[in-house]
Backbone as CSV, one residue per row, in Angstrom:
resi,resn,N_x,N_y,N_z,CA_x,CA_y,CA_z,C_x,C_y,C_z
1,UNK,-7.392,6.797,-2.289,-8.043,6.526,-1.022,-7.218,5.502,-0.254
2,UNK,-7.508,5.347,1.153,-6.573,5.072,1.958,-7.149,3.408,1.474
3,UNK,-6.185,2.219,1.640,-6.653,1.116,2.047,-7.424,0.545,3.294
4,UNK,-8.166,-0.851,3.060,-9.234,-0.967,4.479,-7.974,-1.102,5.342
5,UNK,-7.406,-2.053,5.481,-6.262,-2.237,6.374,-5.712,-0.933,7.626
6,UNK,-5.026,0.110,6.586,-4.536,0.973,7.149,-5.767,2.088,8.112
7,UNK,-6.965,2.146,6.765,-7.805,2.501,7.854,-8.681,2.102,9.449
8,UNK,-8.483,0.906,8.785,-8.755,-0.113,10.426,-8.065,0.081,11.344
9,UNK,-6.531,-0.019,11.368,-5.923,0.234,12.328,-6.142,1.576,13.082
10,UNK,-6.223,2.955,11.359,-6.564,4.131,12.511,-7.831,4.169,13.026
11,UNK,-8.797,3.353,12.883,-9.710,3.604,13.424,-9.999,2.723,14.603
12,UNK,-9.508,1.627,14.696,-9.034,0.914,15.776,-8.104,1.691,16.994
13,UNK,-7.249,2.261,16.341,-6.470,3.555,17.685,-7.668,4.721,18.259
14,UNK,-8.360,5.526,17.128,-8.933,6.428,17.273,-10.347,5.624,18.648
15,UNK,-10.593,4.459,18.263,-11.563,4.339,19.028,-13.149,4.447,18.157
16,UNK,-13.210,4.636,17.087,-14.664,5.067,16.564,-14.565,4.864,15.051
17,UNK,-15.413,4.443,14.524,-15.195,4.543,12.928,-15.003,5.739,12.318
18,UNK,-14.055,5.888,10.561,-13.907,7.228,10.238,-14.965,7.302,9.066
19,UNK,-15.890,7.791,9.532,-17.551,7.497,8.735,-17.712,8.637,7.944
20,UNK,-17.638,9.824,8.690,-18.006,10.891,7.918,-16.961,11.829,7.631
21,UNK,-16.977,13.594,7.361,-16.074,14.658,7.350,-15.785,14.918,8.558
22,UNK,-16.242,15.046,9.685,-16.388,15.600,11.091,-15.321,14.342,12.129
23,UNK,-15.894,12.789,11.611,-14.222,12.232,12.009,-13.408,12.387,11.768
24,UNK,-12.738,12.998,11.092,-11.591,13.552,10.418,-11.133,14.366,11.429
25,UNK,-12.248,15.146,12.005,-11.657,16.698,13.111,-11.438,15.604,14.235
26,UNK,-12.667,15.119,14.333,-11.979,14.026,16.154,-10.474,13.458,15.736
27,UNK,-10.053,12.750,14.602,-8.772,12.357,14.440,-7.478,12.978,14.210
28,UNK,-8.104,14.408,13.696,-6.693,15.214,14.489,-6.534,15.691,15.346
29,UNK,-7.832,15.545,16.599,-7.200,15.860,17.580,-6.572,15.270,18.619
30,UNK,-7.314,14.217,18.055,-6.446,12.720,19.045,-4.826,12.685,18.442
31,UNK,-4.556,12.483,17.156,-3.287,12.812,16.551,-2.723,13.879,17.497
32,UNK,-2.942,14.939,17.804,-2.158,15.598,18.529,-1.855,15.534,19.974
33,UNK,-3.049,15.319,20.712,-3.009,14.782,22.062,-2.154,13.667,22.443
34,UNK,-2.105,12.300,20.898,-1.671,11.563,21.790,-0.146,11.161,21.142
35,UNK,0.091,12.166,20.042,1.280,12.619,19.418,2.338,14.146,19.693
36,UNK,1.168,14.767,19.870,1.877,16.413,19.860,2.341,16.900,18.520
37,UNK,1.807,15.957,17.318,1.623,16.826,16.232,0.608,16.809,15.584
38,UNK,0.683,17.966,14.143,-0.844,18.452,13.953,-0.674,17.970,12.255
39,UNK,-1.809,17.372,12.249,-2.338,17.257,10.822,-3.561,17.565,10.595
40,UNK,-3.801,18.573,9.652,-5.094,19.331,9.274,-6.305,18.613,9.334
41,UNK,-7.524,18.650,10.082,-8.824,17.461,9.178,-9.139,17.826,8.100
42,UNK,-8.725,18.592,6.791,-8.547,19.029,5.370,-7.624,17.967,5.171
43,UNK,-6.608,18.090,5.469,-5.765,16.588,4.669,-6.387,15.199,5.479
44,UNK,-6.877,14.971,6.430,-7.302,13.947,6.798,-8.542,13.407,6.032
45,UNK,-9.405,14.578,5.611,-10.471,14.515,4.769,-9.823,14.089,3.457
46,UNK,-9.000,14.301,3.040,-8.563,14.241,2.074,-7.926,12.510,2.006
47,UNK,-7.194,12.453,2.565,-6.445,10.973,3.093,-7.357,9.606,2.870
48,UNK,-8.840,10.164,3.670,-9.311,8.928,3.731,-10.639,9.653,2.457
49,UNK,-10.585,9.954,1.646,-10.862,10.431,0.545,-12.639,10.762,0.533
50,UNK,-12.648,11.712,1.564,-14.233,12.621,1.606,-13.721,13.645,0.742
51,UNK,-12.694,13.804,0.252,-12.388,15.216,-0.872,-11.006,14.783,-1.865
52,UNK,-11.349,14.986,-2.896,-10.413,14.114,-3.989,-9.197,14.732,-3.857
53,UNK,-8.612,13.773,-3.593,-7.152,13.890,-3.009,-6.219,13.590,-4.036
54,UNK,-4.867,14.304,-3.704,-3.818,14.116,-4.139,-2.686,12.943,-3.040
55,UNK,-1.532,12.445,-3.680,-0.985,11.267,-2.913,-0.643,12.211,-1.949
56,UNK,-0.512,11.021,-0.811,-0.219,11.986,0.787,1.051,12.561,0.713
57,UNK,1.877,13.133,1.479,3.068,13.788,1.743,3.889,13.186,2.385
58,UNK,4.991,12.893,2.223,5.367,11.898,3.723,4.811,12.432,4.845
59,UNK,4.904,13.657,5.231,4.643,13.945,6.499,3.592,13.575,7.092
60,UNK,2.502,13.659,5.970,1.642,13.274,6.259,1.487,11.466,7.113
61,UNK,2.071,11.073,5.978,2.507,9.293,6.009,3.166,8.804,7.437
62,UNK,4.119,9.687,7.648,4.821,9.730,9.316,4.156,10.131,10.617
63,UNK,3.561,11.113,10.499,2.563,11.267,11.573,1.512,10.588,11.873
64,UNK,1.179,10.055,10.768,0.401,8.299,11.092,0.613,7.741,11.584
65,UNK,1.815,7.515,10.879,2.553,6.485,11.581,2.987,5.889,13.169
66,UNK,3.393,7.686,13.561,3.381,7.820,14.768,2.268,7.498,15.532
67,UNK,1.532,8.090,15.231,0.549,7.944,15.901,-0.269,6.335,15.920
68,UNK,0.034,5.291,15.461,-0.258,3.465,15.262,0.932,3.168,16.332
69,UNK,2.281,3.857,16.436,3.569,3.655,17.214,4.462,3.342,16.374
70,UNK,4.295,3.513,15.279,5.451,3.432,14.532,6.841,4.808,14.389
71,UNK,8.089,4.370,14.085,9.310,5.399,13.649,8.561,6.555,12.056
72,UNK,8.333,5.720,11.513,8.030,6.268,10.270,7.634,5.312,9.382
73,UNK,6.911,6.177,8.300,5.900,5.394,7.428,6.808,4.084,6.690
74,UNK,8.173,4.038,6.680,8.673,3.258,5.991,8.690,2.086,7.228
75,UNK,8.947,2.021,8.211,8.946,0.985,9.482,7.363,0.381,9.309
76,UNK,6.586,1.180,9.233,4.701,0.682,9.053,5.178,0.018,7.853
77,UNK,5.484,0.322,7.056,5.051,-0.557,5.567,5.819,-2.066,6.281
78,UNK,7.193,-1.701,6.686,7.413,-3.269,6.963,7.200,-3.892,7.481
79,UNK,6.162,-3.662,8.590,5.504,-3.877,9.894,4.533,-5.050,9.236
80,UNK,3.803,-4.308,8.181,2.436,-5.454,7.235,3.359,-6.525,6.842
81,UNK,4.516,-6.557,6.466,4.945,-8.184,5.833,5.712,-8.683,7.226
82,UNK,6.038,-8.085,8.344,6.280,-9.077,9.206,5.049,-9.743,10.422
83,UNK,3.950,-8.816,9.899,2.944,-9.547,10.764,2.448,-10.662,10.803
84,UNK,2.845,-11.891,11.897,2.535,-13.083,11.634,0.979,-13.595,12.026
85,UNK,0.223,-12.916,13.450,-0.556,-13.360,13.867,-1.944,-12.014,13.925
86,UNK,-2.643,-12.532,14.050,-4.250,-11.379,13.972,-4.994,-11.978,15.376
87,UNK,-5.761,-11.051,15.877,-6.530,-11.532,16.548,-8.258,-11.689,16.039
88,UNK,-8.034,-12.047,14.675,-9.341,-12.440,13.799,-8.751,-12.747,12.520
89,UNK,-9.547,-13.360,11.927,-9.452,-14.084,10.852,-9.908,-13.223,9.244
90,UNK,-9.297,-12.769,8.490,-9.613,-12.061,7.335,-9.037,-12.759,6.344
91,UNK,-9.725,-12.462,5.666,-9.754,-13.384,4.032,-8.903,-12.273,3.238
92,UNK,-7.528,-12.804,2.720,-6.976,-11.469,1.921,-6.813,-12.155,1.050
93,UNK,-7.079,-11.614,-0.070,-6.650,-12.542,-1.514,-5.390,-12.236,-2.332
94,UNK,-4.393,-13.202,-2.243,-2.823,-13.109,-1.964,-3.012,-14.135,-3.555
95,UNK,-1.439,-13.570,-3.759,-0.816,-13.740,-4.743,0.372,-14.368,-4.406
96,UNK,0.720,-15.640,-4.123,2.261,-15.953,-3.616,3.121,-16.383,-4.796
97,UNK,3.874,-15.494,-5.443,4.837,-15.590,-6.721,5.728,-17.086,-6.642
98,UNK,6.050,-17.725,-5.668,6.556,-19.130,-5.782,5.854,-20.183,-6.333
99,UNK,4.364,-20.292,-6.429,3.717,-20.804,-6.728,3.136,-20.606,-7.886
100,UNK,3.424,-19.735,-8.665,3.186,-19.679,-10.270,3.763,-20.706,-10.712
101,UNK,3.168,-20.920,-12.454,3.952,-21.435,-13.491,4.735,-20.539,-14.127
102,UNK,5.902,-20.223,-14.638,6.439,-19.834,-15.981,5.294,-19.641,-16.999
103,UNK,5.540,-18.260,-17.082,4.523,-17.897,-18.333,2.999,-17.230,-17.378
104,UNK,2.674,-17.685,-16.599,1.524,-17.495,-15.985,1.496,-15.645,-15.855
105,UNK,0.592,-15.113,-16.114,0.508,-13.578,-15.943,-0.705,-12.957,-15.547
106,UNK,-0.483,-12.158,-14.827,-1.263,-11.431,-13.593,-1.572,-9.843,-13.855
107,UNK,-2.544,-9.162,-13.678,-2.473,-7.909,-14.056,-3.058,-7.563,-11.517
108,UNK,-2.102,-6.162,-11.743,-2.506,-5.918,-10.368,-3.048,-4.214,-10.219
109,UNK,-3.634,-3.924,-9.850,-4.001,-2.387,-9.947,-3.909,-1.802,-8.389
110,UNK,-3.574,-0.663,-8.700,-3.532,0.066,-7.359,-3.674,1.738,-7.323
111,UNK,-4.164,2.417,-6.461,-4.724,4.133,-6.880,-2.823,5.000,-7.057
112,UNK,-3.376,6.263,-7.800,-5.016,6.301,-8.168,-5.082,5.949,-9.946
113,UNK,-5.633,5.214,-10.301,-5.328,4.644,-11.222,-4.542,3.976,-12.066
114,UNK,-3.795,3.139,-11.340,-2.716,2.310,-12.057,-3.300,0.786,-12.432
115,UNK,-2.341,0.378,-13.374,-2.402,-1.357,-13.726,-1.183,-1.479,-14.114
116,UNK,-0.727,-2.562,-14.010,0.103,-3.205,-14.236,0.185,-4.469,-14.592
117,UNK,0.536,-5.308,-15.324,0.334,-6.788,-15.932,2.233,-6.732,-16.049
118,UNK,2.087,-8.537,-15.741,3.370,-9.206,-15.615,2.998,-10.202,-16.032
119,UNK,4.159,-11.173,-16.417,4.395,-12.368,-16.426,5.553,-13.484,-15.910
120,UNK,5.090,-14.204,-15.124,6.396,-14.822,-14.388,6.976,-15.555,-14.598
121,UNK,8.448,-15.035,-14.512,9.465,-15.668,-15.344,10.512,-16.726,-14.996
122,UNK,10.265,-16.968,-13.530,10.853,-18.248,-12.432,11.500,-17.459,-11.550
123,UNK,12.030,-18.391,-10.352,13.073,-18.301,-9.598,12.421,-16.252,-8.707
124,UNK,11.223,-15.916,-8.621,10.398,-15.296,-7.824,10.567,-14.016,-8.869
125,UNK,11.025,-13.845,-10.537,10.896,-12.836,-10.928,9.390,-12.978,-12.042
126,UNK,9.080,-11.344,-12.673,8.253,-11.503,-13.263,8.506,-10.008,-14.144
127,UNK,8.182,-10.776,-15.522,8.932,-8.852,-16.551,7.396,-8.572,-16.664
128,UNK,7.598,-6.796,-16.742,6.302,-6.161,-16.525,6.014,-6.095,-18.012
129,UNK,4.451,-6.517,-18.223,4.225,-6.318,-19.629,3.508,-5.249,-19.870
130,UNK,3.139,-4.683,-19.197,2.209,-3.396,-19.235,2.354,-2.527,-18.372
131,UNK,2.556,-1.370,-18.308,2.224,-0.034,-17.157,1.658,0.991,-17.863
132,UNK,0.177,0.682,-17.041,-0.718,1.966,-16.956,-0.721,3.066,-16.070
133,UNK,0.228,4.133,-16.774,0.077,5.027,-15.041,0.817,5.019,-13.757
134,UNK,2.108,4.248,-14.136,2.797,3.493,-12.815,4.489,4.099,-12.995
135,UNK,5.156,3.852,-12.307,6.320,3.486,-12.428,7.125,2.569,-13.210
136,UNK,6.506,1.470,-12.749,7.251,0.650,-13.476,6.945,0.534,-14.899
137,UNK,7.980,0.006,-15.952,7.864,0.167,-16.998,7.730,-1.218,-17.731
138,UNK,7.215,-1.183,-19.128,7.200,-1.927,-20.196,8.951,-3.062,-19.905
139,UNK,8.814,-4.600,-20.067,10.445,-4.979,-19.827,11.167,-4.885,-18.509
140,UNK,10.651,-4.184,-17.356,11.302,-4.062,-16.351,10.806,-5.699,-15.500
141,UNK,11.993,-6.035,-15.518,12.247,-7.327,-13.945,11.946,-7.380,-13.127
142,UNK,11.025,-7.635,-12.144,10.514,-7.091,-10.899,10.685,-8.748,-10.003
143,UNK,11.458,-8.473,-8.686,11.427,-9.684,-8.023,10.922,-9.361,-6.535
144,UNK,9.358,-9.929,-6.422,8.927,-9.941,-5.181,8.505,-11.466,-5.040
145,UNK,7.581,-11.667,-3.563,7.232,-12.608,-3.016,5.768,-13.055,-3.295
146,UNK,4.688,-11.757,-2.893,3.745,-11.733,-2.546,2.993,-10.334,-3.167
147,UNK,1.638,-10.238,-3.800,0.961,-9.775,-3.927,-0.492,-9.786,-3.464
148,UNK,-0.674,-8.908,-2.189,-1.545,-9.346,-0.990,-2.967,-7.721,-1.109
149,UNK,-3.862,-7.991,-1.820,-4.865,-6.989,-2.096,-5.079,-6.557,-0.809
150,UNK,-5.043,-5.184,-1.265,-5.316,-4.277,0.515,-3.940,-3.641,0.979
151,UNK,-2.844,-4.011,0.739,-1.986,-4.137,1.276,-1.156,-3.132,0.346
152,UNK,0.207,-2.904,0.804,0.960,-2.286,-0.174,2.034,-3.090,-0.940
153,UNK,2.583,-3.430,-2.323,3.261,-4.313,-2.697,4.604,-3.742,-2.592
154,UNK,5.637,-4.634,-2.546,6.876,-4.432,-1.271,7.685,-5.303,-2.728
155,UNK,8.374,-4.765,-3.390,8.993,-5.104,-4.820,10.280,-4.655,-4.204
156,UNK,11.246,-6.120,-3.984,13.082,-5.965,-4.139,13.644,-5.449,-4.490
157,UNK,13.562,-5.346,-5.832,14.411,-5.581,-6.814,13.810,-5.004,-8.185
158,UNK,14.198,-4.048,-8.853,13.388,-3.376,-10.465,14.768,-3.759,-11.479
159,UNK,14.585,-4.294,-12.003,15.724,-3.849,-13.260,15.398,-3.058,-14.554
160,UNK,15.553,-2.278,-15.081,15.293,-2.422,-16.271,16.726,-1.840,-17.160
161,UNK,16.391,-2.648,-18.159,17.572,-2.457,-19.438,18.650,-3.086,-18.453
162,UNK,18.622,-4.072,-17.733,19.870,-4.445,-17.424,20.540,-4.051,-16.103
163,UNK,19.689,-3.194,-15.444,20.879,-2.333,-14.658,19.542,-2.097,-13.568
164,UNK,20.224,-2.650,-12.228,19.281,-2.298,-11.520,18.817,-1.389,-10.803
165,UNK,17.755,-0.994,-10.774,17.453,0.067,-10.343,16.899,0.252,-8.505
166,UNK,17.129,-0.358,-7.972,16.611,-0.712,-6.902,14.836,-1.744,-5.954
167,UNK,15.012,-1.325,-4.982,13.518,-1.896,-4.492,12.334,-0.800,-4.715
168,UNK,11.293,-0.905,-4.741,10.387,-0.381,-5.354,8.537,-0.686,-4.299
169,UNK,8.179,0.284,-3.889,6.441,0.062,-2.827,5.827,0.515,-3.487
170,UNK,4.818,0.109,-4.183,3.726,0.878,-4.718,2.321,0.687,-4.047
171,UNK,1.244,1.545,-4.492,0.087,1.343,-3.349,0.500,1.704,-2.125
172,UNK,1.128,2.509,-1.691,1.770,3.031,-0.345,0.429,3.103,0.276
173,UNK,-0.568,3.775,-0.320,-1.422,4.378,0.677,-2.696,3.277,0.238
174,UNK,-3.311,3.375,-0.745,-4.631,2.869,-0.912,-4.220,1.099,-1.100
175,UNK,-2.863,0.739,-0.985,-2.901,-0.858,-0.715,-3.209,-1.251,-2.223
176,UNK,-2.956,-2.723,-2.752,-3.288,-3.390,-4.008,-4.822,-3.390,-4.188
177,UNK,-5.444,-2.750,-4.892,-7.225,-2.591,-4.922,-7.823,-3.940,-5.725
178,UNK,-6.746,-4.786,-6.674,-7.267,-6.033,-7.355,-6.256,-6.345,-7.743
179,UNK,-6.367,-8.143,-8.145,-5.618,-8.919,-8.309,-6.130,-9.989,-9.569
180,UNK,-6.174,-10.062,-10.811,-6.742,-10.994,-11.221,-5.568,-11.989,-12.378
181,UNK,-5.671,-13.023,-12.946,-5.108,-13.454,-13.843,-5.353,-13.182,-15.490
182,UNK,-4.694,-12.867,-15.680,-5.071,-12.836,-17.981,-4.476,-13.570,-18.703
């Protein structure tokens, strides 16, 4: 399911909350009117999860996008970590990795069913001690900033066995769903 975040915004463009199955049809047609492309209200139903969904498609992800004014879904994702100011005040419950101790470990979950547990290891890294369901693996290095519930987590840097494997987004769509310490 989609995160509140991302759905706010589309429903903030759309003009109306996405409450039931039948917003779904008003939102693709505004998608097209005020895009000129078409996304099904079957995958929209699906998206904001009135019908158990599978992960979106990019295309899907891009025509969103477009339609908020973004290039593409990868420009939106970076859009959330450069946003400095709101015109309201929301309580997000953030994780800022500089501010750990060594040793301190965090488990974070995100759809559709993942967990993940780390422990942080200084200097903004943290080795993954657990993956349920995820990508990342058992031993892998992970160096981010911030772990911001709602949101999608925006990971640098993966190593594992030594050799890096690149930057890494997980929660693309449904955002970090919890954050707790173990």
């Amino acid at each position: 399911m989609v995160s509140k975040h991302i759905k706010a915004e589309i429903e903030q463009k759309l003009g109306r909350e996405i409450r039931y199955p039948l917003d779904c049809e008003a939102l693709a047609i505004d998608i097209f009117k005020q895009c000129g492309e078409t996304i099904s209200a079957s995958t929209l139903k699906r998206f904001f999860g009135f019908v158990p969904n599978t992960e979106p498609r990019m295309y899907t992800l891009d025509v969103l996008s477009h339609y908020l004014g973004y290039k593409n879904w990868d420009e939106y994702l970076d859009s959330l970590t450069n946003k400095s100011e709101s015109s309201e005040f929301v309580n997000i419950e953030e994780l800022t990795i500089h501010t750990l101790t060594i040793g301190d470990r965090y488990e974070f979950c995100y759809e559709p069913m993942r967990k993940v547990t780390i422990e942080y290891l200084g200097n903004m890294q943290c080795k993954v001690l657990e993956s349920i369901n995820a990508k990342l693996k058992e031993n892998d290095v992970i160096t981010l900033s911030t772990i911001t519930r709602d949101y999608p987590l925006l990971i640098s840097s993966v190593v594992r066995n030594g050799v890096s494997i690149g930057a890494l987004t997980v929660g693309k769509v449904s955002g970090i769903t919890a954050i707790q310490k173990v």
